[in-house]
C-alpha positions as CSV (number, residue, x, y, z in Angstrom):
1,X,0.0,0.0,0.0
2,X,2.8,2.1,0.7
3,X,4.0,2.1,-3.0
4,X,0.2,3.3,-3.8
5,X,1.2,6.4,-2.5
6,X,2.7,8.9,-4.1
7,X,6.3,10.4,-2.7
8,X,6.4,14.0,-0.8
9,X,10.1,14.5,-2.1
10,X,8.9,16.3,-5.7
11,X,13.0,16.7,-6.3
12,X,13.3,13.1,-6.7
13,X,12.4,12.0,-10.3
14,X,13.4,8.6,-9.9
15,X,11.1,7.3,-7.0
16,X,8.4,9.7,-8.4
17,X,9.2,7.2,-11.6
18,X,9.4,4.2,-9.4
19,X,5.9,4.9,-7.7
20,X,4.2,6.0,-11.2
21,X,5.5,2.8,-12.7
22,X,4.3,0.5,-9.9
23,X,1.2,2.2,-9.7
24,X,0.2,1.3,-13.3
25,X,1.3,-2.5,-12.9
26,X,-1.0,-2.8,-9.8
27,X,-4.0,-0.9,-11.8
28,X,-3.3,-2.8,-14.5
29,X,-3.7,-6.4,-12.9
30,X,-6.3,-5.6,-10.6
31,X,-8.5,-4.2,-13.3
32,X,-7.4,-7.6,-15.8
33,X,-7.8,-9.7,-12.4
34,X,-11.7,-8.5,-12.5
35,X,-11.8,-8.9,-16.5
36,X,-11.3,-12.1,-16.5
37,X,-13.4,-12.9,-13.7
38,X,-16.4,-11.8,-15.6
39,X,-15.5,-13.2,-18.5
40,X,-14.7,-16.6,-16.9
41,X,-18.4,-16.5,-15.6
42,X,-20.0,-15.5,-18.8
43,X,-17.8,-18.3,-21.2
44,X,-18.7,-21.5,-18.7
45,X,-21.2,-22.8,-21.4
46,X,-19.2,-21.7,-24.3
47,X,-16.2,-23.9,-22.5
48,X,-17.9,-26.7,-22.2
49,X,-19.9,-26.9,-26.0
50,X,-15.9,-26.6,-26.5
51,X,-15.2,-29.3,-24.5
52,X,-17.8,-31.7,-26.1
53,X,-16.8,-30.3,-29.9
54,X,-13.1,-30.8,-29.3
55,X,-14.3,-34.8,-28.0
56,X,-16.1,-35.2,-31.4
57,X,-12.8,-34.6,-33.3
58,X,-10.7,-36.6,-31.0
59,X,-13.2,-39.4,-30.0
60,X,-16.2,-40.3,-31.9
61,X,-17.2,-43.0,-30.2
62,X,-17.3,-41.0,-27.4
63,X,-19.3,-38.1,-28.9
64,X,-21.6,-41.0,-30.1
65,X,-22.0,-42.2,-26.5
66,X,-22.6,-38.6,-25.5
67,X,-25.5,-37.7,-27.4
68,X,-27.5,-41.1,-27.4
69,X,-27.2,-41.4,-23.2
70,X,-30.4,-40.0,-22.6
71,X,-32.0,-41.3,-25.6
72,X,-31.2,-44.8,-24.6
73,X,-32.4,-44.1,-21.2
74,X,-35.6,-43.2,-23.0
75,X,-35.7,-46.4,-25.1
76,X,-35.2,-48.6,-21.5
77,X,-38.4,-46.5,-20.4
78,X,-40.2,-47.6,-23.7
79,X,-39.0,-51.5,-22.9
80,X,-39.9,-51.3,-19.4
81,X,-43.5,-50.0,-20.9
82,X,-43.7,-52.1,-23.8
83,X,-43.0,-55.7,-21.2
84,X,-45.3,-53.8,-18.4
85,X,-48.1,-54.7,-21.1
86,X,-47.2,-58.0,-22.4
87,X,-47.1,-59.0,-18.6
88,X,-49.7,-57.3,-18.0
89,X,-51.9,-59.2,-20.9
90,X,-50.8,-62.6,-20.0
91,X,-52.2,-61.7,-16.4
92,X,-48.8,-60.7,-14.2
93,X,-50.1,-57.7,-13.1
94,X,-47.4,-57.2,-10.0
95,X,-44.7,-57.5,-12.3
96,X,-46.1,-55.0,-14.5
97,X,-46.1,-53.1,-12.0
98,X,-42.7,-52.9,-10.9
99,X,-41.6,-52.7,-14.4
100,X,-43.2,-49.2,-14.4
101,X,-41.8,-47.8,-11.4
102,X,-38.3,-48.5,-12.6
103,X,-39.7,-46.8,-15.8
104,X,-40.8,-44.1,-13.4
105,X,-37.1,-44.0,-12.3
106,X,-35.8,-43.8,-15.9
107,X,-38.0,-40.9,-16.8
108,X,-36.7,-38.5,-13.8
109,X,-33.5,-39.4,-15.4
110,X,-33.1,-39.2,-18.9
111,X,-33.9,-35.2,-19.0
112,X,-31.1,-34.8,-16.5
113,X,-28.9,-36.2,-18.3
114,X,-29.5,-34.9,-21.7
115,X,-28.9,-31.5,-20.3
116,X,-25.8,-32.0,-17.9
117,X,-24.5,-33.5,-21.7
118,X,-25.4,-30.8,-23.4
119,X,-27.5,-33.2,-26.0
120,X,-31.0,-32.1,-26.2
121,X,-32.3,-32.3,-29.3
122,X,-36.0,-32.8,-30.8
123,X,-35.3,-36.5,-31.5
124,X,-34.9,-36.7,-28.2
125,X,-38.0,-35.3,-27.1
126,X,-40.3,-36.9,-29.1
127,X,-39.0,-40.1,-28.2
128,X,-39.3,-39.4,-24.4
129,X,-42.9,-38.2,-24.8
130,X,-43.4,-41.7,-26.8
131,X,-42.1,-43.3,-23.9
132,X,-44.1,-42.0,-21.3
133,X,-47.4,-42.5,-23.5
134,X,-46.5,-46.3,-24.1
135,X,-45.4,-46.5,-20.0
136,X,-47.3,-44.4,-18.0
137,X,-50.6,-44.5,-20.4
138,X,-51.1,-47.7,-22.3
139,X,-49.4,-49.9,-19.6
140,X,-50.6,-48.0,-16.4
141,X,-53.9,-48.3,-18.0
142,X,-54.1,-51.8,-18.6
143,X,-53.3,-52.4,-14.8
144,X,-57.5,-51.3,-14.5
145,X,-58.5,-54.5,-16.0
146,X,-61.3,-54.1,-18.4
147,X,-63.4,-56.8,-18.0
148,X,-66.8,-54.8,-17.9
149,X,-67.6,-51.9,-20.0
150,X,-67.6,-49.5,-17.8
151,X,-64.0,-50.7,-17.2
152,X,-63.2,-50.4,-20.7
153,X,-64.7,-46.7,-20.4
154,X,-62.2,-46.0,-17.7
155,X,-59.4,-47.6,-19.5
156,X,-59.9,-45.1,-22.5
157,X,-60.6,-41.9,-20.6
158,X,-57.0,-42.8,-18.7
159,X,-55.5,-43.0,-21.3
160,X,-56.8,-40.2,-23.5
161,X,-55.9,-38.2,-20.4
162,X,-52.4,-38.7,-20.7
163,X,-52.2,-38.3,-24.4
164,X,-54.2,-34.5,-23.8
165,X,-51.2,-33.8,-21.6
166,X,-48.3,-34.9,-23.1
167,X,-49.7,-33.5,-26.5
168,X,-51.6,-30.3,-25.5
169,X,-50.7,-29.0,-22.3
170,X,-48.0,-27.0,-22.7
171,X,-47.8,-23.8,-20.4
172,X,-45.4,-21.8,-21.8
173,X,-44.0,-20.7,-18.9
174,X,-40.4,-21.9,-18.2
175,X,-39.5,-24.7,-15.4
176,X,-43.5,-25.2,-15.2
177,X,-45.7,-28.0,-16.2
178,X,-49.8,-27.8,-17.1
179,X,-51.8,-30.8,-15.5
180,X,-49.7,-33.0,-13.6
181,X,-47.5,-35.4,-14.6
182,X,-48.4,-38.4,-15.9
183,X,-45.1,-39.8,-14.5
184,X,-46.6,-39.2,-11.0
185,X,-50.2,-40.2,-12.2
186,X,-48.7,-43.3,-13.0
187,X,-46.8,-43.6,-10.0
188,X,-49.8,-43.4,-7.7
189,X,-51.9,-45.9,-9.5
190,X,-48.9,-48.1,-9.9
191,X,-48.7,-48.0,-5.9
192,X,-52.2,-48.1,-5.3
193,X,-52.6,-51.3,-7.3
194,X,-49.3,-52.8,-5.2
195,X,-50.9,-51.7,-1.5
196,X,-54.5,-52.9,-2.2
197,X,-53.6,-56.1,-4.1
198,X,-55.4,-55.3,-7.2
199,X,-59.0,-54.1,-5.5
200,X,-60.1,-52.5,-8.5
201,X,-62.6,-50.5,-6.2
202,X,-59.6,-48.8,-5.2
203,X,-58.3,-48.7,-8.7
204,X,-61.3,-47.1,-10.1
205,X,-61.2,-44.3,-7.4
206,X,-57.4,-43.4,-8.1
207,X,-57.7,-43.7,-11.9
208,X,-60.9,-40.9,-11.7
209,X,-58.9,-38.6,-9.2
210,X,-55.7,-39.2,-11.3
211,X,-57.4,-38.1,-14.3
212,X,-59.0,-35.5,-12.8
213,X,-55.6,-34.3,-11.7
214,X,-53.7,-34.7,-15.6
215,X,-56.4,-32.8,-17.4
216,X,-56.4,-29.9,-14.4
217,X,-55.6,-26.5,-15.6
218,X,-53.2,-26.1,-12.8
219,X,-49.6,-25.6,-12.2
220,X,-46.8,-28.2,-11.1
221,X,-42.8,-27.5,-11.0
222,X,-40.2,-29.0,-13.1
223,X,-39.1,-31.1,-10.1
224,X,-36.1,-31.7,-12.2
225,X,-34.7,-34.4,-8.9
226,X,-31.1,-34.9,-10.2
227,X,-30.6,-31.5,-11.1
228,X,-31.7,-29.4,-7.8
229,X,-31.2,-29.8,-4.4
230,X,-29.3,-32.9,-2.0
231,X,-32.2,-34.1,-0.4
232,X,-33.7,-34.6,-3.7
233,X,-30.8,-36.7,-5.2
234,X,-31.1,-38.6,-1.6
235,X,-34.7,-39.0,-2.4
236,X,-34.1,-40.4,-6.3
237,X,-31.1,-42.9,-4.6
238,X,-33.4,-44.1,-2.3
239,X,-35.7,-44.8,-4.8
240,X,-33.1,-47.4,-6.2
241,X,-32.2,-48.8,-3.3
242,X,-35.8,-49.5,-2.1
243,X,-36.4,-51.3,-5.5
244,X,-33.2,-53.3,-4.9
245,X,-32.8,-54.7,-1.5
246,X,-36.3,-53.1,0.2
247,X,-39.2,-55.4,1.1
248,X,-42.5,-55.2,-2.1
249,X,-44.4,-53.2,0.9
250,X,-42.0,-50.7,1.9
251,X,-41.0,-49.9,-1.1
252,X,-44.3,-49.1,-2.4
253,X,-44.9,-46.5,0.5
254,X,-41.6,-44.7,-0.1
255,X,-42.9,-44.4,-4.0
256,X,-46.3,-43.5,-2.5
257,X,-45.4,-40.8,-0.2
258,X,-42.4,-39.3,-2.8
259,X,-45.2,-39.2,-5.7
260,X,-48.3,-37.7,-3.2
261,X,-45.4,-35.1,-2.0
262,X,-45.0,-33.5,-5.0
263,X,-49.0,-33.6,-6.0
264,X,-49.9,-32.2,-2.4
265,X,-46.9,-29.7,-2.2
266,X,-45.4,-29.3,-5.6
267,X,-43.9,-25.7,-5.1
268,X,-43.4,-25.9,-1.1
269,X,-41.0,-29.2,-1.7
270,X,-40.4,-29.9,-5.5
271,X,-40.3,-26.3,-6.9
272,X,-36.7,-26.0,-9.2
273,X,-34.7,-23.2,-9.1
274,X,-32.4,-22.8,-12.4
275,X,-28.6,-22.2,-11.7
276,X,-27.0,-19.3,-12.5
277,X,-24.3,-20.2,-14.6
């Protein structure tokens, strides 16, 4: 600090050239310090579509890997789907179940990933929305068990429901979702059909309030679980570890309470913030 000031001798030119000279090196890298530590801030994104451009070149395979990780998350939600209803046609209902709530699992994922790599892309989204339609609308619907008309009724107005919402109800409002999501829909069926051993009275009730719920004009946050807080990454991890080494029961409580959270308190608990990058 003491070279910041300038000398009292005026008679001596060469510490008044000293001090000038000093003077301008410490401006100079205090004021290039700052420069680049708004600049730094502002390039993060342009780094890292760097990063993944400079991979391409150097590793394709890699690149290749890069953008089809979410998409093949996707396509495991479509086979989870796609065996939920041959299992559940040929009359193995409980493991059609359990099939969808590791669909459930992949669907919370594959978003997260696609953005943490960067590979979004319109393929992409159309083939999610595909999966959830073949997962959590044809096979969650076929868990109802037409056998009467008015079954049959049911089983159609489900899953009309979730095609309305995943084709119409956009809301055009950023991190926010029109209706709820038919992830969670399915979810809660899924769980009720587990917990009550396939009472369809039960079933009926859920699908009615579930529908009621998808084709609502109201507002639910992008929960977005692996992308937001700690608790909610504990929350998805759990949800693994239940389906691996929990008891049927306990598990479907845990899915029960995580998917009623977020339709009872969707912006006190699930509400994501975005980053600032």
């Amino acid at each position: 600090m003491l070279l910041l000031m300038p000398p009292t001798d005026e008679g001596s030119l060469e510490l008044g050239w000293l001090w000038k000279h000093v003077k301008g090196r410490v401006q100079n890298t205090l004021v290039g310090d700052l420069t680049l530590n708004v600049f730094s801030k502002e390039c993060v994104s342009v780094h890292q579509e760097a990063f993944f451009e400079q991979a391409a070149w150097t590793c394709p395979n890699l690149e290749f890997a890069r953008k089809n990780a979410a998409n093949t998350l996707s396509l495991a939600n479509l086979l989870m789907g796609l065996s939920s209803i041959i299992c559940s046609l040929n009359g193995h209902h409980y493991a059609a179940c359990w099939l969808l709530l590791i669909g459930f699992l992949l669907d919370l994922a594959d978003g997260a990933v696609a953005r943490r790599l960067n590979a979004c892309s319109p393929l992409g989204a159309k083939l999610d929305d595909f999966a959830d339609f073949t997962s959590f609308g044809l096979a969650t619907a076929l868990l109802l068990q037409a056998h009467q008309l008015l079954d049959a009724c049911l089983v159609i107005a489900y899953v009309l429901a979730v095609f309305t919402r995943l084709c119409f109800f956009c809301s055009g409002i950023p991190f926010m979702y029109r209706g709820l999501p038919c992830t969670y829909a399915s979810c809660i069926l899924v769980c009720a059909f587990l917990l009550s051993s396939g009472n369809l009275l039960i079933l009926r009730i859920t699908a009615v309030v579930m529908i009621l719920f998808m084709v609502d004009q109201g507002f639910y946050p992008h929960d977005k679980v692996l992308e937001s807080q700690l608790w909610k990454k504990m929350v998805f991890t759990g949800g693994v570890m239940m389906l691996l080494f929990s008891s049927s029961r306990l598990a479907c409580l845990y899915y029960l309470l995580w998917a009623s959270s977020y339709i009872l308190f969707p912006f006190a608990l699930w509400s994501a913030v975005p980053k600032m990058q």
